[in-house]
ZADO-707485 format. One line per 2 residues: their letters; for each residue x, y, z of N, C-alpha, C. Coordinates in steps of 0.05 Angstrom, whole numbers, plus 32768, in hexadecimal, padded with zeros to 4 digits. Atoms other than C-alpha are relative to their C-alpha. Example, Ala and Ser with C-alpha at 12.3 -4.5 7.8 and 13.67 -1.06 7.14 Angstrom:
2
as) 8012:7FE8:8000:80F6:7FA6:809C:8012:8018:8000 | 7FF0:7FE8:7FFF:8111:7FEB:808F:7FF1:8016:800E
//
This chain:
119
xx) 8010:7FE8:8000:8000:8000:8000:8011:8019:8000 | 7FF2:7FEC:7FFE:803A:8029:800B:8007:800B:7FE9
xx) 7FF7:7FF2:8021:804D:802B:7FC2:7FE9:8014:7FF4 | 8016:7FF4:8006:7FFF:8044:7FB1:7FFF:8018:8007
xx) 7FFA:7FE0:7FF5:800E:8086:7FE1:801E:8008:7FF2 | 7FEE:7FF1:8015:8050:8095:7FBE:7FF7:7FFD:7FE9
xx) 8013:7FF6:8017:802C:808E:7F78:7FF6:8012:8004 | 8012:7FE3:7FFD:7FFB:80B6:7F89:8004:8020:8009
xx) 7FF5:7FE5:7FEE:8023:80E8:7FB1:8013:8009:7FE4 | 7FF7:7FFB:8019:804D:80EB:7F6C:7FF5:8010:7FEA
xx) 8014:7FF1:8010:801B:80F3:7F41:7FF6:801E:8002 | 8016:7FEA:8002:7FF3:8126:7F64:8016:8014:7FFF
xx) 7FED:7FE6:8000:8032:8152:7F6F:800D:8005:7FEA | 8005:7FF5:801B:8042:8150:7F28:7FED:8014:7FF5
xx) 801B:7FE9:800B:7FF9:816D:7F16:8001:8013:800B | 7FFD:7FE5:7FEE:8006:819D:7F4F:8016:8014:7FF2
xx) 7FE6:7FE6:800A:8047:81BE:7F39:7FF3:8003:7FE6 | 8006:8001:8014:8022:81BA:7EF1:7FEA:8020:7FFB
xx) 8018:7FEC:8006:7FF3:81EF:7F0C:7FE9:7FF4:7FF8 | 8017:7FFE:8001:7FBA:81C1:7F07:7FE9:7FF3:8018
xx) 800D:800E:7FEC:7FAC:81A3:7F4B:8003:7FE0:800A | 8003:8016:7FFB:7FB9:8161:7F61:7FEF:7FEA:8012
xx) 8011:800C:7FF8:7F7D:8155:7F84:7FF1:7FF0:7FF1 | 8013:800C:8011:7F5F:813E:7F47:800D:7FE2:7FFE
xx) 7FF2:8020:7FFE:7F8D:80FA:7F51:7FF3:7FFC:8024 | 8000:8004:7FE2:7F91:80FF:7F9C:7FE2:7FFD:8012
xx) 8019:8004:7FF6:7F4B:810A:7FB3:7FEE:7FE0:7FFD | 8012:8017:8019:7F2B:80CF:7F7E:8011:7FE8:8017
xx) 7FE8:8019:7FF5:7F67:80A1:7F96:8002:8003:8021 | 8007:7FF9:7FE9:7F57:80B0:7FE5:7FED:7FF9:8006
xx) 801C:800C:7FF7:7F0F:80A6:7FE6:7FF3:7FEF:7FF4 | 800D:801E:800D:7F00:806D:7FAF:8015:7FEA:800C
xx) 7FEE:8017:7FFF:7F44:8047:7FC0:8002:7FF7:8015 | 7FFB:7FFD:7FE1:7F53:8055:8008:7FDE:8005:800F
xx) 801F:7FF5:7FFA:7EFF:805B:8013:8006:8015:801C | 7FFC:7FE2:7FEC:7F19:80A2:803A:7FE1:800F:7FF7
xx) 801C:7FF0:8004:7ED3:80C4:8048:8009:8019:7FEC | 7FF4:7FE7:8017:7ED6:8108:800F:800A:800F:8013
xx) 7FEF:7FE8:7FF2:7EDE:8139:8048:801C:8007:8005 | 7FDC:7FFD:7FF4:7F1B:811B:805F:800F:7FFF:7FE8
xx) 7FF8:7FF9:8016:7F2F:8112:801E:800B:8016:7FEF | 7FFA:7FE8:8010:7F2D:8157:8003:8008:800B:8019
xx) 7FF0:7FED:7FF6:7F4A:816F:804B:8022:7FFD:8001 | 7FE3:8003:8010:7F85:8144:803A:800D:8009:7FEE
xx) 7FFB:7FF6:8013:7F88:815D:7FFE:8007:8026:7FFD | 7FF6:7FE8:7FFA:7F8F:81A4:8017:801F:8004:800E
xx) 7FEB:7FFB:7FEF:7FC3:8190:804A:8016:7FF6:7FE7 | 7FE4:8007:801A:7FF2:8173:8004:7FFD:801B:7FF5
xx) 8003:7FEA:800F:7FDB:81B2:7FEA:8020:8016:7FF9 | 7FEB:7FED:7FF0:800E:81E2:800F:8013:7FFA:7FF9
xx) 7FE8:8002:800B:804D:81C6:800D:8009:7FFB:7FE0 | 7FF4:7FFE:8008:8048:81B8:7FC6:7FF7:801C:7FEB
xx) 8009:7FE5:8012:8026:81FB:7FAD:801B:800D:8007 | 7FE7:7FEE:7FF5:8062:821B:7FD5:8016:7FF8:7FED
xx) 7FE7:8006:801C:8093:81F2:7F9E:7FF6:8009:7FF3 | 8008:7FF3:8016:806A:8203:7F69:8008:8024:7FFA
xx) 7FFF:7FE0:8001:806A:8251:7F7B:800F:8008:7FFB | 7FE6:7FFD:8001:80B4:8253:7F84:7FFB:7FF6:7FE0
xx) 7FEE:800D:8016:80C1:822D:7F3C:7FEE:8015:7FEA | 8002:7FEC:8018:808F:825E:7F17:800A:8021:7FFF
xx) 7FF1:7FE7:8000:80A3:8298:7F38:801D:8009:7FF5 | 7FE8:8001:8004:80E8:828C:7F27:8003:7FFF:7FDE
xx) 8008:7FFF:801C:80CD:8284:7EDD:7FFA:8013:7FF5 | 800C:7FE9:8008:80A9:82C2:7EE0:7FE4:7FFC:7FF5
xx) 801F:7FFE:800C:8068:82A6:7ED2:7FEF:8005:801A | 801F:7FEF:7FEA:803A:82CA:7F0E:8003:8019:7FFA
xx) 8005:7FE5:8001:8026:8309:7F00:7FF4:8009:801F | 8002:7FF9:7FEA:802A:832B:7F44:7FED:8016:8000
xx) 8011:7FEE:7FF9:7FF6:8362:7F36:7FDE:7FEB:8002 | 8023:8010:7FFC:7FBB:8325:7F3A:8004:7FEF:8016
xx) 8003:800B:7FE4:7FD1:830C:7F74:7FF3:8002:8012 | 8014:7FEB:7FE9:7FAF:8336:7FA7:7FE8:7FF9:7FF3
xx) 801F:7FFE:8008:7F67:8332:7F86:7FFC:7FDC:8004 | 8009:801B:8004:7F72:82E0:7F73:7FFD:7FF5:8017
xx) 7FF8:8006:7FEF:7F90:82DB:7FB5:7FE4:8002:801F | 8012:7FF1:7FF4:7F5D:82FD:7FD9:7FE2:7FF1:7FFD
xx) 8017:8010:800F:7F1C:82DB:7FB3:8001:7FE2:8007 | 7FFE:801C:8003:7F3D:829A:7FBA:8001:7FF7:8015
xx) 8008:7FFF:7FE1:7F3C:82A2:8006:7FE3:8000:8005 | 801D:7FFF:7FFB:7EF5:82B0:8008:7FF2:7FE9:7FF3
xx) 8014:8016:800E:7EDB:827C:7FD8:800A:7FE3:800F | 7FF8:800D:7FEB:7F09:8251:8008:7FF3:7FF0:8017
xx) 800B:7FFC:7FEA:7EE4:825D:803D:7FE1:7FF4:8004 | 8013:800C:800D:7EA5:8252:801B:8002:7FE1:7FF5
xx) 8000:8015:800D:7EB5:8218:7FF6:8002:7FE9:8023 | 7FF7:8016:7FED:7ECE:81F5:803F:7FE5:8000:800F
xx) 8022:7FFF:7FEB:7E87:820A:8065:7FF3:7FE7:7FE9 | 800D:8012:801B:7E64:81E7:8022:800A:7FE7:8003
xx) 7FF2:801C:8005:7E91:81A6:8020:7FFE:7FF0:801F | 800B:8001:7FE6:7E7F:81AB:8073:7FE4:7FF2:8000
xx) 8015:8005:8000:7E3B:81AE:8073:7FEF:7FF2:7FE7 | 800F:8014:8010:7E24:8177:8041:800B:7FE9:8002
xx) 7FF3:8024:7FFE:7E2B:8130:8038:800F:7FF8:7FF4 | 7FEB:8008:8008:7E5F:810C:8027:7FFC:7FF1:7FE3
xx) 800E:800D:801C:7E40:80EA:7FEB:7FFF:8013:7FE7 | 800B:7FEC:8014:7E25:8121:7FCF:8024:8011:7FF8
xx) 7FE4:7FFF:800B:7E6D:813F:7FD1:8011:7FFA:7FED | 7FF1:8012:800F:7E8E:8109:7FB1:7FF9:8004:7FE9
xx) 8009:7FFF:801D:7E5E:810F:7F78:7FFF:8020:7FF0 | 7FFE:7FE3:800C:7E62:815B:7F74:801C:8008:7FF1
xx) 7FE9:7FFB:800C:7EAF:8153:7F6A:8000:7FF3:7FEC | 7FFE:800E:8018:7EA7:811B:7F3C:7FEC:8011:7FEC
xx) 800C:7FED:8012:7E7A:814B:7F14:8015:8012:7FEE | 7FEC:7FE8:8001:7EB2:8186:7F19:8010:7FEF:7FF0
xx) 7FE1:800C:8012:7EEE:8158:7EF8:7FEE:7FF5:7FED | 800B:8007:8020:7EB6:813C:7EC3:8001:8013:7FEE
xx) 8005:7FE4:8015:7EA6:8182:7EAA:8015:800A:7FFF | 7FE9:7FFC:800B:7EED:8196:7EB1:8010:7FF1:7FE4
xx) 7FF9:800E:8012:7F06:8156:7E8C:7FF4:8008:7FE4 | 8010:8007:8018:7ECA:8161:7E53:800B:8021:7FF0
xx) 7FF4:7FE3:8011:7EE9:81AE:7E4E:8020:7FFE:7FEF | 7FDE:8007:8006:7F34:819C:7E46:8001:7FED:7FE7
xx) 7FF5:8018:801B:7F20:8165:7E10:7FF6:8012:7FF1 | 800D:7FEF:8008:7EED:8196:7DF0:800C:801B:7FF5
xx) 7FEE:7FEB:7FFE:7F1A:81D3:7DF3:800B:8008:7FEA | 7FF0:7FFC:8015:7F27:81FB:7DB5:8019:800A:8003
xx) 7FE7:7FFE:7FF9:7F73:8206:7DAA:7FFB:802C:7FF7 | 8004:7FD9:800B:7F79:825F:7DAC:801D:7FFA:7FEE
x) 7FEA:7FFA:8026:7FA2:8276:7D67:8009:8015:8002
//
């Protein structure tokens, strides 16, 4: 089982430094594999969050890809919807959760395949 958490801890921190989240591995692979209830699932998934958003930050900043004048506003917004989003993922069932995220990564997935290329 030990190999299954370093995969997965691989993976998701790939998609993480990628800028696109590696909850979308880590969550799925937590509460279908490991039957981890969603809550705890997605609070795990906060606590991998941190340490590797903090590599990520460092390796684009160092690139020059953040634009520091949208920081403050994204920064700011992304705290509040935070906040919101954790009351919400609180106060409902855990079912219903599961299926609201599995919703979120369908309609993401169906945009990313869908997705015209800009010219």
């Amino acid at each position: 089982m030990i190999i299954f958490y370093i995969v997965v801890g691989f993976l998701s921190g790939i998609i993480s430094g990628m800028g696109i989240g590696g909850g979308a591995i880590l969550i799925p692979a937590l509460s279908f594999v490991m039957a981890m209830p969603q809550q705890q699932a997605q609070a795990v998934n906060l606590l991998f969050f941190i340490p590797t958003a903090i590599v990520a930050i460092i390796k684009h900043k160092k690139e020059g890809n953040i634009d520091i004048a949208m920081i403050k506003p994204v920064v700011l917004f992304g705290i509040i919807g935070a906040l919101a989003g954790s009351f919400l993922a609180l106060s409902i069932e855990g079912e219903l959760l599961r299926k609201v995220f599995g919703g979120f990564l369908f309609v993401m997935g169906l945009l990313e395949i869908f997705k015209k290329k800009e010219t």
